[in-house]
C-alpha positions in Angstrom: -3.5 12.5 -44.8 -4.5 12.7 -41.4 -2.2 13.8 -38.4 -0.5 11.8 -35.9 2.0 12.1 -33.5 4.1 9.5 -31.4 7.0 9.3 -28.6 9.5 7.3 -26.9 8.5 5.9 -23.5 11.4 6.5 -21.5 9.7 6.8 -18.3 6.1 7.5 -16.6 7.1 11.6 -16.4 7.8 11.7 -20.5 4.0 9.7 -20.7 2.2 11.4 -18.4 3.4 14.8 -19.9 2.6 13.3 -23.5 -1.2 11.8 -22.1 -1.9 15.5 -20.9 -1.3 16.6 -24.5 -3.7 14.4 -25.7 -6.4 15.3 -23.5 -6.2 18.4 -24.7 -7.3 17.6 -28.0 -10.6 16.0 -26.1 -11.3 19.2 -23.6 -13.6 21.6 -24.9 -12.5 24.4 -23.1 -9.0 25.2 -22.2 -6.8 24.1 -19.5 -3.3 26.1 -19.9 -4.6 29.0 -22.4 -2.0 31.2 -20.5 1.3 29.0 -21.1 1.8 29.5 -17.5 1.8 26.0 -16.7 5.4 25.4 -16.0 5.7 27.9 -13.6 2.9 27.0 -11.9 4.4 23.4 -11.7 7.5 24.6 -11.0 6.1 26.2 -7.3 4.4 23.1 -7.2 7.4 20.9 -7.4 9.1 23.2 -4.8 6.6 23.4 -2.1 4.8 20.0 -2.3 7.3 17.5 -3.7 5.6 14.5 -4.5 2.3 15.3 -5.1 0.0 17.0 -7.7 -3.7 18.3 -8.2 -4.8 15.1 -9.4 -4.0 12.9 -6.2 -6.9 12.3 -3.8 -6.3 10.9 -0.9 -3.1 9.8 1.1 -4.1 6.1 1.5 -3.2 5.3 -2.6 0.6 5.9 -0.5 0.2 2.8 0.6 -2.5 1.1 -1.9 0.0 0.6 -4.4 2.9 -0.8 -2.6 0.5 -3.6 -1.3 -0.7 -4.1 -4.7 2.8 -4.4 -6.2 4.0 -6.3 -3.4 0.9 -8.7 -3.6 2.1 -9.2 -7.4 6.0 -9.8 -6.0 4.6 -12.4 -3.5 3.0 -14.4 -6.0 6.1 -14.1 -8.4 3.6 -12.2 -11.2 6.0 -12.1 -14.2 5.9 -9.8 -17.5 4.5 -9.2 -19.6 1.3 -10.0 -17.2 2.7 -7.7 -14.5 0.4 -4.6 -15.8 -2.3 -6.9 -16.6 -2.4 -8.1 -13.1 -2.1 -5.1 -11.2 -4.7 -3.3 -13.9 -7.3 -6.4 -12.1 -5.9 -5.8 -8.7 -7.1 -2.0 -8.7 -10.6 -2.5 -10.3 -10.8 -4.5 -7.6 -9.8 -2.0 -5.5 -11.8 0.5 -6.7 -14.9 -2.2 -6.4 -14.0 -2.3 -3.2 -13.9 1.0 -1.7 -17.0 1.9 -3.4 -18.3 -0.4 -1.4 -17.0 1.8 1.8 -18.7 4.7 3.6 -16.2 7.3 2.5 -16.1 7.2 -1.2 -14.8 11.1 -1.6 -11.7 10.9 -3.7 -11.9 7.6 -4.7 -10.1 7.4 -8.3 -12.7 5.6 -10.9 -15.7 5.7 -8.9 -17.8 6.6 -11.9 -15.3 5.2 -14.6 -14.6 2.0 -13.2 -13.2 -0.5 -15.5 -12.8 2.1 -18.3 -10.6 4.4 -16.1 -7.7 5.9 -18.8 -5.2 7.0 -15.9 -4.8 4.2 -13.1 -3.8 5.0 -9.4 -0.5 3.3 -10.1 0.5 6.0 -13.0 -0.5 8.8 -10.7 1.2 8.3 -7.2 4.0 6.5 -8.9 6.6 9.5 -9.0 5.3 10.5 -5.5 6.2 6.7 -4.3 9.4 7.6 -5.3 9.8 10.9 -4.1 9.0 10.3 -0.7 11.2 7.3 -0.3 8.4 4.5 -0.5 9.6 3.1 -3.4 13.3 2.5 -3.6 13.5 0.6 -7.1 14.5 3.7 -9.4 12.7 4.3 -13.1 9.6 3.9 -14.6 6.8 1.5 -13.9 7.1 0.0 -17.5 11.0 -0.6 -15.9 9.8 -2.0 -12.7 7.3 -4.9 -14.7 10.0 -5.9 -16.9 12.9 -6.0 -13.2 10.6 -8.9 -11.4 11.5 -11.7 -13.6 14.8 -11.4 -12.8 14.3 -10.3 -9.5 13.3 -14.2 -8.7 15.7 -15.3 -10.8 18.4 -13.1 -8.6 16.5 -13.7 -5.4 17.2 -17.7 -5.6 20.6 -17.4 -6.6 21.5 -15.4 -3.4 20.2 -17.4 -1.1 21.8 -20.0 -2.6 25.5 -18.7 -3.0 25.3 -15.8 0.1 22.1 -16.1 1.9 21.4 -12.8 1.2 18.2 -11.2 0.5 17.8 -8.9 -3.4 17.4 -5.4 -2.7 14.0 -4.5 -2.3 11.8 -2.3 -4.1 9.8 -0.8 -1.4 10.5 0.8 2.1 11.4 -1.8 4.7 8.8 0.0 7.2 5.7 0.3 5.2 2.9 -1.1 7.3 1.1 -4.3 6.2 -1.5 -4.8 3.9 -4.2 -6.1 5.2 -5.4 -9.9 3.7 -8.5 -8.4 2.4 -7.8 -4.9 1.1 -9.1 -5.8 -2.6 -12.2 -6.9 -1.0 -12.9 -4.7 2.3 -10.9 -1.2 1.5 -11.4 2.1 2.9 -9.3 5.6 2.3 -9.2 6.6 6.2 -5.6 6.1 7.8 -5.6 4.3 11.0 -2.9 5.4 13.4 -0.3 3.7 12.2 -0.4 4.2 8.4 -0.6 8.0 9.2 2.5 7.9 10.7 4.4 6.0 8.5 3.2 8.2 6.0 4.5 11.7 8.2 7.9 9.9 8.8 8.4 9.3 5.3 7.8 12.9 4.5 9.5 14.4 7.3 12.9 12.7 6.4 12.6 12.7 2.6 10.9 16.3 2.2 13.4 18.5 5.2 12.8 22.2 4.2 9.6 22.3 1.7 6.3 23.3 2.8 5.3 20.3 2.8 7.2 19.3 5.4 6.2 22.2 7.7 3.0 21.4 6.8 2.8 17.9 7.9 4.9 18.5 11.1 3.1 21.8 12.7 -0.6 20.6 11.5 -2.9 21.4 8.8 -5.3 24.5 10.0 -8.6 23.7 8.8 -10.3 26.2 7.2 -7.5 28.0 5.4 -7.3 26.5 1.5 -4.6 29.3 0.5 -1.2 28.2 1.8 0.2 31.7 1.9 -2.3 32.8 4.7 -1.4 30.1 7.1 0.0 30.9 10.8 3.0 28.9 10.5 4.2 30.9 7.5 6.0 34.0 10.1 7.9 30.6 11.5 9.2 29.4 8.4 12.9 29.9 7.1 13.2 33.4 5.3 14.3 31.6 1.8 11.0 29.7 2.2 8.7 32.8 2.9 10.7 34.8 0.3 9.7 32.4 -2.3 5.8 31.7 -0.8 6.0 35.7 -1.5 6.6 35.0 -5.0 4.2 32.7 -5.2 1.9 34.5 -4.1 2.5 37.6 -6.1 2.1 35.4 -9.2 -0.8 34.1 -8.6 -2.2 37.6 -8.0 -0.6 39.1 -11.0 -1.8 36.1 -13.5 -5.2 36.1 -11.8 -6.6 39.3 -13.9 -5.0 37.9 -16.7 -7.2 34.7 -16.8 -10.4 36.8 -15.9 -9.6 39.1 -19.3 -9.2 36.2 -21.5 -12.2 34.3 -20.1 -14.4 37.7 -20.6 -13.0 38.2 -24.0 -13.6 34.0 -24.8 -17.0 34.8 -23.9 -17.6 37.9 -25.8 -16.7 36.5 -28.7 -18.3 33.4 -28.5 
């Protein structure tokens, strides 16, 4: 009898968590051999809220908002809300392919057979910074715009008054032809939206010191930046740790790669 195993979808963090098990069983080599993955995420979590190793570039910030909203403006229903927004971004990705600066653009090579869309991988970042404002899942969110229109004509009717809405009231306008002419560099404006909505939502992380005293170019390990003699003592204490982990686990992933190899 051959094995399976299944899981209640409660929300995109349980499925995204499940999905990564089951790419395991595809990888031919190993991607947590340690077990030191949840620590690791854990320091992730805590410095850079929001985002992960598998984001590419800031602009999918604002991408799927203006996909989402494009679906809310033309009162997409579900079940056809995932559908839709699955054509919207394959149009998207056709689109910025298409663009000068393809570095970072999610399914350039995949395309229409892309297993992880944008959508499922900024989604809890949306969130996290304050973009979104409709709590839950994305699976919740589909099934909340039918009713949305339903609730959205009965309060103009009986108070005038608009239904709460899903996304940030300041996020910059999409332009009329993003799913045709798209590309992943930030104008002025989007870049600042983007730093407000970090600086208020993210107050003491690394991230948000990051994003207000500057990036340093040239300097890929965060622990050997300038601004970290600046930063509150609880926040270097724990960039310390950090650190010190990283140095400590490092000589443990070179044994067991020699050791893979050796016996191999």
């Amino acid at each position: 009898m051959p094995s399976s195993i299944s899981w209640i979808d409660f929300a995109d963090e349980n499925r995204n968590k499940m999905m990564d098990v089951v790419k395991l069983f595809r990888e031919r080599d190993t991607v947590d051999e340690l077990g030191v993955g949840t620590a690791r995420d854990a320091f992730s979590n805590y410095f850079f809220p929001g985002t992960s190793t598998i984001q590419t570039r800031a602009k999918y910030m604002l991408f799927i908002p203006w996909v989402y909203k494009k679906l809310e403006n033309n009162k997409t229903t579900h079940p056809k809300t995932a559908e839709r927004a699955r054509r919207y971004e394959e149009k998207l990705i056709a689109a910025l392919k298409k663009s000068e600066d393809r570095a970072g653009i999610i399914g350039r090579r995949t395309g229409r057979g892309l297993q992880r869309l944008p959508n499922e991988i900024y989604w809890a970042g949306l969130g996290e910074w304050g973009i979104r404002k409709l709590p839950g899942s994305r699976a919740e969110y589909h099934r909340s715009l039918t009713n949305r229109y339903y609730e959205t004509r009965e309060q103009y009717r009986e108070q005038g008054s608009r239904a709460k809405e899903n996304w940030h009231l300041g996020l910059p306008s999409a332009p009329d032809d993003f799913l045709e002419k798209a590309t992943l560099k930030l104008n002025f404006e989007q870049a600042t939206y983007l730093k407000e909505r970090i600086t208020e939502t993210q107050k003491g992380t690394l991230l948000y010191y990051l994003v207000d005293y500057g990036y340093q170019e040239g300097e890929d390990i965060f622990w050997q930046l300038e601004l970290i003699a600046d930063l509150p003592e609880k926040l270097q204490e724990n960039i310390r740790h950090s650190r010190n982990f990283a140095r400590v686990i490092h000589g443990a992933y070179l044994l067991y790669n020699f050791l893979l190899a050796r016996n191999r």
